[in-house]
C-alpha positions as CSV (number, residue, x, y, z in Angstrom):
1,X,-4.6,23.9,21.4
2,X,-4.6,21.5,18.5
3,X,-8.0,21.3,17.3
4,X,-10.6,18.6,18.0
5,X,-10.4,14.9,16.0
6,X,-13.3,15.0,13.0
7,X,-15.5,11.8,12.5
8,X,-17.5,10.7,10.2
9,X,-18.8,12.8,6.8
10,X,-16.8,15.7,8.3
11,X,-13.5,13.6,7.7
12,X,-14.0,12.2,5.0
13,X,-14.5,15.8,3.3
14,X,-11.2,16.5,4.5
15,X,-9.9,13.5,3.3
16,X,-11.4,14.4,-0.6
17,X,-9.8,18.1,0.1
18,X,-6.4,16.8,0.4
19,X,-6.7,15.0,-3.2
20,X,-7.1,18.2,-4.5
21,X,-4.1,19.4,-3.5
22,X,-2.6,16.6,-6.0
23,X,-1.0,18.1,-9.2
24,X,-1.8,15.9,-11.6
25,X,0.5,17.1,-14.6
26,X,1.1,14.1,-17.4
27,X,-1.3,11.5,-15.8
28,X,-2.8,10.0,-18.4
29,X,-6.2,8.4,-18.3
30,X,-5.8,4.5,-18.1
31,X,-7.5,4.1,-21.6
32,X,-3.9,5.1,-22.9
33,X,-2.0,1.9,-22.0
34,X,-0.6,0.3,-25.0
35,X,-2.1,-2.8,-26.1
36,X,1.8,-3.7,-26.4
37,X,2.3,-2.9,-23.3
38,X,-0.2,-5.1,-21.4
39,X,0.4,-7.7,-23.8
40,X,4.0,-7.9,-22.2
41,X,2.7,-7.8,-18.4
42,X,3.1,-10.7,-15.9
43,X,1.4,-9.8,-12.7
44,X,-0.7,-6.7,-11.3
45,X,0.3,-5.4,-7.8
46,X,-1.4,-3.4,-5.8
47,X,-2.2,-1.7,-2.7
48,X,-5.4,-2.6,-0.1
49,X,-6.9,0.9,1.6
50,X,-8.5,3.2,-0.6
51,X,-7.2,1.1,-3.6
52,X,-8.7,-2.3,-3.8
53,X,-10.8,-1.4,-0.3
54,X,-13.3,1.2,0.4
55,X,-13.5,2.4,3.7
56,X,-11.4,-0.7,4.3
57,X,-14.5,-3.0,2.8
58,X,-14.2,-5.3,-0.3
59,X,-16.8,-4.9,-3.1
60,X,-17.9,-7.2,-5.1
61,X,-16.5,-5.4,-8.5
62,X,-13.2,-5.0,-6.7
63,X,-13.4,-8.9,-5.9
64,X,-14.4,-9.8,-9.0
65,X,-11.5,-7.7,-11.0
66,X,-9.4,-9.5,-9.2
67,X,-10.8,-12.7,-10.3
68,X,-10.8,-11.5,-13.9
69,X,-7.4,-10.9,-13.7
70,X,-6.0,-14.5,-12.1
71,X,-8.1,-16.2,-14.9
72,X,-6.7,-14.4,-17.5
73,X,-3.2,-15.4,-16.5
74,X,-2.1,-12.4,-14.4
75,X,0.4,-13.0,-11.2
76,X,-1.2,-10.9,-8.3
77,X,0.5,-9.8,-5.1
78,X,-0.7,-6.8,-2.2
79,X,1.6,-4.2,-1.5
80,X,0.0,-2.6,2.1
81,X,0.8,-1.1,4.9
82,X,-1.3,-3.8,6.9
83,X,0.0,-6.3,9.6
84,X,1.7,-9.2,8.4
85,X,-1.7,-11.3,10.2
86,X,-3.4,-9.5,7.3
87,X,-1.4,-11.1,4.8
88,X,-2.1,-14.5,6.2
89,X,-5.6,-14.3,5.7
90,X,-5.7,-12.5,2.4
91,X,-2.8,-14.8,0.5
92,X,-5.6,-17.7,1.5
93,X,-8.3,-16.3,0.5
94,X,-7.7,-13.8,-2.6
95,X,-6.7,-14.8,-5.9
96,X,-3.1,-14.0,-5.0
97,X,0.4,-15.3,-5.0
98,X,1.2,-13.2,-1.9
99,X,1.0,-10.3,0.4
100,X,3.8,-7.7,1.0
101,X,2.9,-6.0,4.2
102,X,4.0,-3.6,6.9
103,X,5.3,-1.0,4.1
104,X,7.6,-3.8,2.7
105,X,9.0,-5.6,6.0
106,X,7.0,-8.6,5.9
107,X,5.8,-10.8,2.8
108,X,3.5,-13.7,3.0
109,X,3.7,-16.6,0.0
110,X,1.5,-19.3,-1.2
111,X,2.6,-22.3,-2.7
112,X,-0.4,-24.8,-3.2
113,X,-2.7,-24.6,0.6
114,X,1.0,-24.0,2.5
115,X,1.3,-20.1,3.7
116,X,5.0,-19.1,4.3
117,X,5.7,-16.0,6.1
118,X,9.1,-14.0,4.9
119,X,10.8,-11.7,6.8
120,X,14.3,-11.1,5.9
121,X,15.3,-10.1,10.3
122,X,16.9,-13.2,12.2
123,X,14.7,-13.6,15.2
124,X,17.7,-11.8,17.4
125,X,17.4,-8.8,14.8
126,X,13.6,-9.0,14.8
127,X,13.8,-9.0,18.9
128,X,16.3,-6.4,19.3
129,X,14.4,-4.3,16.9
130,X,11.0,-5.0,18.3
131,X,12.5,-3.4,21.7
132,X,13.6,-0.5,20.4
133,X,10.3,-0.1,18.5
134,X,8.6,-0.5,22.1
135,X,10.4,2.0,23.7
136,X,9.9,4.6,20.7
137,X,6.3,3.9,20.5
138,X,6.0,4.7,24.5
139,X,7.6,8.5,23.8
140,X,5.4,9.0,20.8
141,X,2.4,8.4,23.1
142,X,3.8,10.7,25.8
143,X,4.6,13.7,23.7
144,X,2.0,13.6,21.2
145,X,-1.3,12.5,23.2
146,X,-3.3,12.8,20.3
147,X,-1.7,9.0,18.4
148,X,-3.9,6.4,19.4
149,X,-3.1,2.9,17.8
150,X,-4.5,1.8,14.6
151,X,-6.9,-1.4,16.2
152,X,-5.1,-3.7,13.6
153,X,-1.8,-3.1,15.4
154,X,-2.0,-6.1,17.8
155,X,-1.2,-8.3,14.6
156,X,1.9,-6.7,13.2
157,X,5.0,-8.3,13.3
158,X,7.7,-5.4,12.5
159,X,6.0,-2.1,12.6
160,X,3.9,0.0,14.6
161,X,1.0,2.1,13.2
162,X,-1.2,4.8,14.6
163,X,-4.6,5.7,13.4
164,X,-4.1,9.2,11.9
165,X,-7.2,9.1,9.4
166,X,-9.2,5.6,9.6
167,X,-11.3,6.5,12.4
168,X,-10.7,9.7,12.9
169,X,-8.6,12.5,11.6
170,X,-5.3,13.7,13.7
171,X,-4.2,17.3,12.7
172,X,-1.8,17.3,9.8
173,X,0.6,19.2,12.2
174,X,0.7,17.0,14.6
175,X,1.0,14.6,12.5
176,X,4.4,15.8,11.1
177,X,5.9,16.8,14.5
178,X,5.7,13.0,15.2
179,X,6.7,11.9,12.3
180,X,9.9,14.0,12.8
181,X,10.2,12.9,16.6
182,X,10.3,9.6,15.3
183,X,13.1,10.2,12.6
184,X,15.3,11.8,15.3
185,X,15.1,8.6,16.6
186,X,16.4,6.7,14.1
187,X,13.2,5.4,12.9
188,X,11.9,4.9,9.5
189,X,8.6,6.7,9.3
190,X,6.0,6.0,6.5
191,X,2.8,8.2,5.7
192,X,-0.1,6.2,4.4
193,X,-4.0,7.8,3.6
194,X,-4.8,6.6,7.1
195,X,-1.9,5.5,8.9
196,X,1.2,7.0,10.4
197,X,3.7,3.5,10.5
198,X,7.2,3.6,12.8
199,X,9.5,1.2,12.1
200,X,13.4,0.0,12.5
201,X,13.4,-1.7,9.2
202,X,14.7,-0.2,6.0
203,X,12.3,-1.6,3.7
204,X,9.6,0.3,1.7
205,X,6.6,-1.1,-0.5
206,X,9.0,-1.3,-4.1
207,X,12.5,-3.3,-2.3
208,X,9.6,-5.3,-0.8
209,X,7.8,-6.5,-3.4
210,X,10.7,-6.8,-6.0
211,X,12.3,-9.5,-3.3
212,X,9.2,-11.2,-2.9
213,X,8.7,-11.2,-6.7
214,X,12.8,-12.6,-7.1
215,X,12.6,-15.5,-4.3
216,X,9.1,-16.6,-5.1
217,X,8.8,-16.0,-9.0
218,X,12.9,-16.1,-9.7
219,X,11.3,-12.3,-11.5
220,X,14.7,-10.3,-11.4
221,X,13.8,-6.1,-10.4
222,X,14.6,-5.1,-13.8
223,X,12.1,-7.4,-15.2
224,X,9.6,-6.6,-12.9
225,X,9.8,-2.8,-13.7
226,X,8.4,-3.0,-16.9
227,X,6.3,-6.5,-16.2
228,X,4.5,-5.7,-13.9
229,X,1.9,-3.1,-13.2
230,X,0.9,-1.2,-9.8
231,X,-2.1,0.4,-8.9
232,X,-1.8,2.5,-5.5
233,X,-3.6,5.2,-3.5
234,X,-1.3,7.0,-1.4
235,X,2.2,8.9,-0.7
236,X,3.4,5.7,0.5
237,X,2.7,4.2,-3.0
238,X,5.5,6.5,-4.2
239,X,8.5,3.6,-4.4
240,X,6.2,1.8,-6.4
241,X,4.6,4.1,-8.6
242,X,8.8,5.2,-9.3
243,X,9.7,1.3,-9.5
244,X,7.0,0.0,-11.8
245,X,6.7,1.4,-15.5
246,X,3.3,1.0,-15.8
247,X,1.8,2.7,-12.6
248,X,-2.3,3.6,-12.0
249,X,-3.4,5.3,-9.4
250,X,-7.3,5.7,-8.5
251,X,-8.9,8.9,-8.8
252,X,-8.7,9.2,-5.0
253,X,-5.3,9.5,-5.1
254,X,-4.0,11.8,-2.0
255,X,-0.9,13.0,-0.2
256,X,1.9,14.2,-2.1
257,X,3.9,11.3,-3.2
258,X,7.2,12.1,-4.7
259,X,6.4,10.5,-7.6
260,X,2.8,10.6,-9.6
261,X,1.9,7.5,-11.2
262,X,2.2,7.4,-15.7
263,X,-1.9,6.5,-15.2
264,X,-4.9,7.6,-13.3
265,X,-8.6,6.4,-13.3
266,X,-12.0,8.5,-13.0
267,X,-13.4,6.1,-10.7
268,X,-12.0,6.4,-6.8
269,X,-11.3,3.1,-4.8
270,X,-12.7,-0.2,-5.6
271,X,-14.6,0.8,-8.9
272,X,-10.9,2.8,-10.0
273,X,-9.2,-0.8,-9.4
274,X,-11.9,-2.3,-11.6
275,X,-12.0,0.4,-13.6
276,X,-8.1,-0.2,-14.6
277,X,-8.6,-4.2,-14.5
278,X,-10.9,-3.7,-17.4
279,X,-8.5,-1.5,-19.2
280,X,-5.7,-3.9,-19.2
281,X,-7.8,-6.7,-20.2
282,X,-9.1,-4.9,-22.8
283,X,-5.9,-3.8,-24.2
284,X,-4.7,-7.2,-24.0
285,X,-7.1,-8.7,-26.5
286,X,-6.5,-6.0,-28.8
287,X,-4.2,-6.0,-31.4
């Protein structure tokens, strides 16, 4: 019998037992960028849960790093693994150029108070893909009981995501035994610190945002990867933290991503992201 969901404190103890599991190796604190190095960046990019958001809340240091960093010049765009409908809101009200959302499938752009949503599917592909997605998501529920959807799911225009940590906690087992259900399937299946995401799209958070950053900013991939910094949480920050030269990740970082980010804060969450704001503004007015 699979054991009981946890709630509450009790999860997110688990949750902080998991980051432990992390081996850190050459992280380096985020005091040891280069003043060089931030000199040359042109935007920040980073993720939402457990990164910019606490317990999916935005604090007012969080908010106001990010306002430090449009003033001083800085492009900004989200890289999440929330619904498109997300981005929407966000791209008007942050101090952002744009939203990449759904893991990479969907970006949302500002110019001036027009919001353009970009998804690279025709509407045939996006239909045809959409059905298949439906008829997955119906087996996952069958088989594995324990998936309940994430309650942000009804605004998602290319993915599907089930609440495996956000609300409560699903066992890890479980977890996987979907996950490779779903890849049978011919689904791509992403991992986040709360989410378990199904898709038919091939897109992850780094092809995502280095197209977004190309069409809207004419910013070729090679450019971005040493122009841009990420900051990230998660395993599903992995394409990123490999894509980007100058990765962070928050002292909350958890999972096992493939790849570690080159920096790592003391400070989890929002006050890590403001933590590494400061950093790179600081850097940048020394010489």
């Amino acid at each position: 019998m699979p054991r009981p969901f946890i709630t509450g404190e009790a999860a997110r103890l688990t949750s902080r037992r998991r980051v432990s599991s992390i081996r850190l190796g050459d992280v380096q604190p985020v005091s040891a960028i280069l003043p060089a190095e931030a000199q040359a960046l042109l935007g920040v990019l980073f993720d939402l849960d457990d990164t910019v958001l606490d317990g999916g809340r935005l604090t007012v240091g969080a908010l106001e790093a990010l306002y430090r960093l449009n003033e001083a010049g800085l492009i900004l765009v989200g890289v999440t693994g929330r619904p498109g409908s997300w981005g929407q809101v966000l791209t008007r009200q942050w101090p952002v150029s744009g939203m990449v959302t759904e893991n990479g499938i969907i970006a949302v752009s500002k110019t001036g108070n027009r919001i353009s949503v970009l998804d690279r599917a025709t509407s045939g592909e996006r239909r045809e893909r959409g059905l298949r997605l439906s008829a997955l998501v119906t087996e996952l529920r069958a088989n594995f009981p324990e998936l309940e959807p994430s309650d942000d799911v009804a605004g998602r225009f290319a993915d599907y995501s089930f609440d495996i940590a956000e609300s409560k906690i699903v066992p890890q087992e479980i977890v996987k035994a979907a996950a490779l259900f779903a890849k049978e399937r011919g689904a791509r299946v992403v991992q986040s610190s709360i989410h378990l995401h199904v898709s038919y799209d091939v897109d992850d958070k780094a092809s995502g945002v280095t197209r977004f950053l190309s069409k809207v900013h004419g910013i070729d991939a090679t450019a971005a990867k040493f122009r841009f910094a990420f900051v990230g949480d998660s395993e599903n920050d992995a394409p990123c933290f490999a894509a980007f030269q100058h990765s962070f990740g928050v002292s909350n970082l958890r999972g096992r991503p493939s790849i570690l980010p080159r920096y790592r804060a003391s400070q989890p969450s929002g006050a890590g992201f403001s933590e590494i704001a400061t950093a790179l503004l600081d850097a940048r007015k020394r010489r």
